[in-house]
N, C-alpha and C positions, 0 to 999 in steps of 0.2 A: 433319602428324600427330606430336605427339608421344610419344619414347622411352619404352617400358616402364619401371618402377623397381622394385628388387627391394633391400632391406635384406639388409646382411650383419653379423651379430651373434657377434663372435670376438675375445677375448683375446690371441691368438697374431698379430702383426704379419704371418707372412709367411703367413698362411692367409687375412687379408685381402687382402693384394697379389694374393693370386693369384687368388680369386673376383671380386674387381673387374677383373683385367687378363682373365680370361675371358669375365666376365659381360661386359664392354664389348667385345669381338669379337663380341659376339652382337648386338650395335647396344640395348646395356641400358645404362639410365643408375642407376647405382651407389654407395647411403651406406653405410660400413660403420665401425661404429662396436664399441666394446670390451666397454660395460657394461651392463646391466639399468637401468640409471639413464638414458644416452644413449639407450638401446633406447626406453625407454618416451617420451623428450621427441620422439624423433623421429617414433613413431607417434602424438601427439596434435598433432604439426604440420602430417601430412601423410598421405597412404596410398600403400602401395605395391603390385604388381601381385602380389609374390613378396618372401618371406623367408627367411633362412638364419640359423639358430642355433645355437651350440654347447652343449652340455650343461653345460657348466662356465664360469662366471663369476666374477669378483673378487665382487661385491656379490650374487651369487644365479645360478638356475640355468635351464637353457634352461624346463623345463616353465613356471616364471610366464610366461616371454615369447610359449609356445604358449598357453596358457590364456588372457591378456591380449586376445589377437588373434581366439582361439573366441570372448570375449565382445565385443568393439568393433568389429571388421571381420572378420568371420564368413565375409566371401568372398575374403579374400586366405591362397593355400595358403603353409602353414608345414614348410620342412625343416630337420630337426633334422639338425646336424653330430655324431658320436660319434666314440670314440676305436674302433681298431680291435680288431674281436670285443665290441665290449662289447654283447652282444645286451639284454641288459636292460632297458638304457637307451632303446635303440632302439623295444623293446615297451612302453614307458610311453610312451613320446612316442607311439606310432601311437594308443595308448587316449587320451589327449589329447586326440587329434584333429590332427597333426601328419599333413602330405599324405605323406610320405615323409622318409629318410634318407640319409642322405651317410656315409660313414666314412672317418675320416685313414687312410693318409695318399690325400687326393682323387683318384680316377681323374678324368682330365675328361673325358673321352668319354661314362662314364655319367653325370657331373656335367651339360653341354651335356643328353643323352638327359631326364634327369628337371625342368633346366629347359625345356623344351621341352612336355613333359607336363604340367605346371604353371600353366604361362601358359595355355593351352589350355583347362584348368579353370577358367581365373580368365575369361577369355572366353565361355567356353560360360553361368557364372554371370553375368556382366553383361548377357548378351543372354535369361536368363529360364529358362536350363536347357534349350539347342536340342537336345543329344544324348537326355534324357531323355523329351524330346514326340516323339520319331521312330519310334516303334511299334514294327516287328519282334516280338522274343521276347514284350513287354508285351501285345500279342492275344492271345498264346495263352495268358497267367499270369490265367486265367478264375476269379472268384469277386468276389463282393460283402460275404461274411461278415465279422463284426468281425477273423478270425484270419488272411484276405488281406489285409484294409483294411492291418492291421498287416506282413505281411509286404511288401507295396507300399511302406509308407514306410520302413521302414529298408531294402529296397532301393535306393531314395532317397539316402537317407545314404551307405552305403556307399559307391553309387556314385563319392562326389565325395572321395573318397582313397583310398590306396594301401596299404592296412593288409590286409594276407594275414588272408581272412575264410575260415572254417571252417562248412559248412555241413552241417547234421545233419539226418536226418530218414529215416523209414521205405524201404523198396524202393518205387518206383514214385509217390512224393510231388512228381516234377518237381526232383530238385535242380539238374539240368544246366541244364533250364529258366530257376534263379532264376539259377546262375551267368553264363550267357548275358546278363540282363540285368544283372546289376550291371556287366557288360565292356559295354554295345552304349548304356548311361546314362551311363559315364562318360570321361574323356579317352580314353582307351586305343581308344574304340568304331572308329576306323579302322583299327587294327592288328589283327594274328589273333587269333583268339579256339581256343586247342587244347586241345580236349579230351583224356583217358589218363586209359582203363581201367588202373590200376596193376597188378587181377588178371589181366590179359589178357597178360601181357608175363613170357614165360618168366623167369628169375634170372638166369640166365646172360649175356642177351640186354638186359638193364634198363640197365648205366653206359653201353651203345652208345645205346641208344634215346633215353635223358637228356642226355648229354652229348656226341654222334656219336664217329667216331675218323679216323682219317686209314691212310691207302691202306697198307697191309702189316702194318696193329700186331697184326694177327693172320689166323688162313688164313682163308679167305674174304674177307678187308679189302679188295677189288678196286680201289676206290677210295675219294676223302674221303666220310665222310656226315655231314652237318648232322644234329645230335640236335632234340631236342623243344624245349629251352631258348631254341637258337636260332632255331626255327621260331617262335615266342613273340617273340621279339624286336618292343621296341615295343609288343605287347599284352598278352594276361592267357592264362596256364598254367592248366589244371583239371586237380586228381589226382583224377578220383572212382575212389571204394574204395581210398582211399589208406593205411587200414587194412592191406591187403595188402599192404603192403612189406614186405620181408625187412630184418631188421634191420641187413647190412652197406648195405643199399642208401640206410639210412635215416640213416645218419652222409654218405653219399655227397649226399645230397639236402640235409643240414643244413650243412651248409659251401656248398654254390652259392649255397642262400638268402642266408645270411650274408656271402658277401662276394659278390654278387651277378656272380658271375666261375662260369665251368665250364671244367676241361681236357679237352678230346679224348681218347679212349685212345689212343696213340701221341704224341700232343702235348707240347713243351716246354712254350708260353704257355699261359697262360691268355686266356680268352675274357670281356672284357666283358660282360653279359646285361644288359637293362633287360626286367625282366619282373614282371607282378603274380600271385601266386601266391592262386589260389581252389582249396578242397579239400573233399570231400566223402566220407563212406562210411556205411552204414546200420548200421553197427554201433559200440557205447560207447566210445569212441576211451578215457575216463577210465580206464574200466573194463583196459581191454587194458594201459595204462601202470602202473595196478596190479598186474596181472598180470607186468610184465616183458616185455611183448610189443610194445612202441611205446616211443620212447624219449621221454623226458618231456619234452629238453631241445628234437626236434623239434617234442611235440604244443605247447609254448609258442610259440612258432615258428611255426606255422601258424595257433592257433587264438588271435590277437590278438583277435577278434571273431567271438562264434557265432554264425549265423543260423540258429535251429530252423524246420522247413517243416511246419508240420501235417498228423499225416493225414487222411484222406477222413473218416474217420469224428465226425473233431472238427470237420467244416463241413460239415454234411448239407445244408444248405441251400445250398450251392453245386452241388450233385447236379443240379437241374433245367439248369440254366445250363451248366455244364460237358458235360451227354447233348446240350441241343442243337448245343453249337460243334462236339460229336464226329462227329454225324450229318450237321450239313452239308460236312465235312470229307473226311467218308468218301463221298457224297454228291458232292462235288467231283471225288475221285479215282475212282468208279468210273463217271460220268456219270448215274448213275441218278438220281431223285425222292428229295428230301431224307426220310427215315424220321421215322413220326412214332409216338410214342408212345400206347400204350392209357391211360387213368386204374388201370389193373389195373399196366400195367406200369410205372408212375409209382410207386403204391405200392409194389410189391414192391423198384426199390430205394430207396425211402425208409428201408426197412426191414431193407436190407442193411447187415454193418462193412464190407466190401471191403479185405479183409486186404492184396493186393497194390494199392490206393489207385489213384490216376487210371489207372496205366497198365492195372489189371484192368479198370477202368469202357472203356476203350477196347475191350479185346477183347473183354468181355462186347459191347459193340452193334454192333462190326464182324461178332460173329459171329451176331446175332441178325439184324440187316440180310440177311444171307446166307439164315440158316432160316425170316424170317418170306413170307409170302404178300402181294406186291404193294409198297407202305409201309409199310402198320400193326403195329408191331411189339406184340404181346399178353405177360402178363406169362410167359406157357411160352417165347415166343422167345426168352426173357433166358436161359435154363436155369441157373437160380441154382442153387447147393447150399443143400439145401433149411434142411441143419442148421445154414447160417451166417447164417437169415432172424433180425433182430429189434427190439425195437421202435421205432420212429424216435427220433430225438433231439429236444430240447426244437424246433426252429427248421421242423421237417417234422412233419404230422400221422401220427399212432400207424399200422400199416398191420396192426393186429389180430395178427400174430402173437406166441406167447410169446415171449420173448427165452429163449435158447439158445446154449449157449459155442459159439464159430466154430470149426471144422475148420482144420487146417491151409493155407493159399492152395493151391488147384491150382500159381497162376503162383509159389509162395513159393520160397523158398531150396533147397527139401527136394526139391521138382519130383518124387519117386517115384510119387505118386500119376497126374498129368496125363501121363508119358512111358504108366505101364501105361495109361491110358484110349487115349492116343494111337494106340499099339501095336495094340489091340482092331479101333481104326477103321480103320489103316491094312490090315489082315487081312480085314476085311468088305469096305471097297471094293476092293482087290485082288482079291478071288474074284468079288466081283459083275462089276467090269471085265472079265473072264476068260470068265465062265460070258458074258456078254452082247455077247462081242467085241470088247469095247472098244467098244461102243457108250455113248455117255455119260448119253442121255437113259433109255435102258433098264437102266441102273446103277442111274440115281436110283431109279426107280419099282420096281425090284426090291427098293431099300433104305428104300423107304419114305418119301422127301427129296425135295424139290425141284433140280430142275437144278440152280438157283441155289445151293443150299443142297452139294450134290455139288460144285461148280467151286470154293467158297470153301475145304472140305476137302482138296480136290488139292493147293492152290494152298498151303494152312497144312502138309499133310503131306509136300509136295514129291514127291506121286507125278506123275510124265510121263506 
């Protein structure tokens, strides 16, 4: 079998000695040449598995050599060498389409870590894209519309480099979902895939969380703890609602990106990371860095490449498709007869925006499953708000109602509305439970509900 081959493209004599005395520990066989001139005769002599280029050349500059390689040999991944801190640079080369980055002066541990990830990609391309045909996340990213077709394929892309991709899109649009597959598509897909709620993670509590600390660096510090970064190690970092960061935490999280290293609290060294950084939040990240409230130099930083996720409402025609994966779903998990929809209650949500977007369409028929009588879910089991009904979109037939501005989402930001409904129900079934002895079947019937319809309320209001 012959040795992998990986070009090294560097000016500086002893930056070659030393990618080729590494890369060849690695059992890589190794050209490494000075100029944009040698660079280009040696890829029309030959191809190589992996490339390594500096930004700075005598005759020209590392971008032609990336650019050269996106147009002739399309599947051999390109890392761009930078001088240290020059984030800039580094951000054009990943828009290029450069697989990743290197910065002087070389750590080789992450150097080895990203050639490693590299080859891997160049492999999984040669064999047809095996990571990307391997299902997982991609079953459940359900829709056919031109605005999935779309998000499908530059999920695609994305996946096949390492360019910290920033993903936009309404509450309850699946971003976790897309993030998952660009990590389970691409090299990274055998390493952890870690999710963080940023808004979840008290202030105080966030450079321990990020970065862990070692045993005493403060009271409570019992022992070492491995932060998030580390946990990542090898795969792909999610910040959704990364929005929420506090802005000292966000200079703290701009410096790990950048030189791809975190210190412990308590820690002299610094800590290596090989990790790919996906970020998400539903709210105008632009908008906030205008404001003063996200630092600019991070939101570049993260958002090398945006992936907007559409809402529900911009792919109504994905609606029937998406109600039945949900039903058999829900179906699955509670053993019961897959639920099957009225033509009544087909229309009505043809006819709905669905302000909180798939994950409302989930609890809308989780809870209609529960209210309706037998399978057939009719269009009252849906218990839509009535004043958010309107008229379908060009791709689903009209469902006769006026269109009508939408009410606030019950499931929305604001949650005032759904906690008082909540409150209401959990006061009725407490006193009927009460008055009937806790008898369950005589609850319902007091209440007017179905057993079934009672046990899903319990079960959602957390009453015992």
């Amino acid at each position: 079998m012959n040795p992998q081959t990986v070009l090294v493209i560097d000016d500086e004599r002893d930056i070659r000695e030393l990618l080729t005395i590494t890369l060849g520990r690695m059992d890589l066989q190794v050209e490494a040449v000075g100029t944009v001139a040698e660079a280009r005769r040696a890829l029309t002599e030959r191809s190589y598995d992996l490339c390594f280029t500096d930004m700075r050349l005598p005759d020209g500059n590392g971008q032609e050599i990336i650019e050269l390689i996106a147009e002739t040999c399309p599947d051999t991944p390109v890392a761009m060498i930078t001088a240290y801190g020059n984030v800039d640079a580094a951000v054009n080369a990943l828009k290029a389409g450069a697989f990743d980055f290197v910065s002087k002066p070389v750590d080789i541990q992450m150097l080895r870590g990203l050639v490693r990830t590299a080859l891997r990609l160049a492999e999984e391309k040669r064999n047809g894209g095996a990571a990307a045909k391997g299902g997982g996340s991609s079953e459940r990213l359900v829709g056919d519309s031109p605005a999935m077709l779309q998000v499908r394929a530059t999920i695609a892309k994305l996946a096949r480099n390492q360019a910290p991709v920033y993903i936009a899109g309404e509450s309850g649009v699946g971003k976790e979902l897309v993030a998952r597959l660009i990590h389970e598509q691409g090299p990274r897909a055998s390493g952890p895939f870690v999710p963080v709620n940023c808004g979840a993670i008290p202030s105080e509590l966030m450079e321990s969380e990020f970065f862990g600390h070692r045993k005493g660096s403060f009271t409570g510090a019992s022992a070492d703890k491995e932060g998030l970064f580390q946990a990542a190690q090898g795969g792909t970092l999610f910040l959704d609602e990364v929005a929420e960061l506090p802005l000292h935490m966000q200079v703290k999280l701009l410096r790990a990106i950048q030189e791809k290293a975190v210190r412990p609290i308590g820690g002299r060294d610094e800590i290596p990371v090989d990790v790919r950084i996906l970020s998400a939040t539903h709210k105008n990240l632009g908008q906030l860095v205008e404001q003063g409230q996200f630092r600019q130099d991070l939101f570049y930083r993260i958002n090398v490449i945006e992936l907007r996720v559409p809402p529900l409402r911009e792919r109504r025609g994905d609606v029937p498709l998406l109600s039945g994966f949900i039903l058999k779903a829900l179906a699955g998990k509670s053993g019961d007869s897959v639920g099957q929809l009225s033509p009544a209650a087909r229309e009505a949500l043809a006819g709905y925006d669905f302000p909180g977007n798939v994950r409302e369409l989930e609890n809308i028929l989780e809870r209609a499953m529960a209210m309706c009588d037998g399978n057939s879910i009719d269009a009252s089991d849906l218990m839509l708000p009535q004043r958010s009904a309107r008229a379908a979109g060009p791709d689903l037939p009209a469902s006769g109602h006026e269109a009508t501005p939408a009410p606030p989402a019950a499931n929305g930001a604001d949650g005032g509305l759904d906690d008082y409904i909540s409150n209401i129900e959990r006061t009725a079934i407490v006193k009927a439970l009460e008055e009937s002895r806790y008898n369950k079947t005589a609850a319902a019937r007091k209440l007017g509900i179905t057993f079934r319809a009672l046990r899903y309320k319990l079960k959602k209001l957390g009453i015992d």
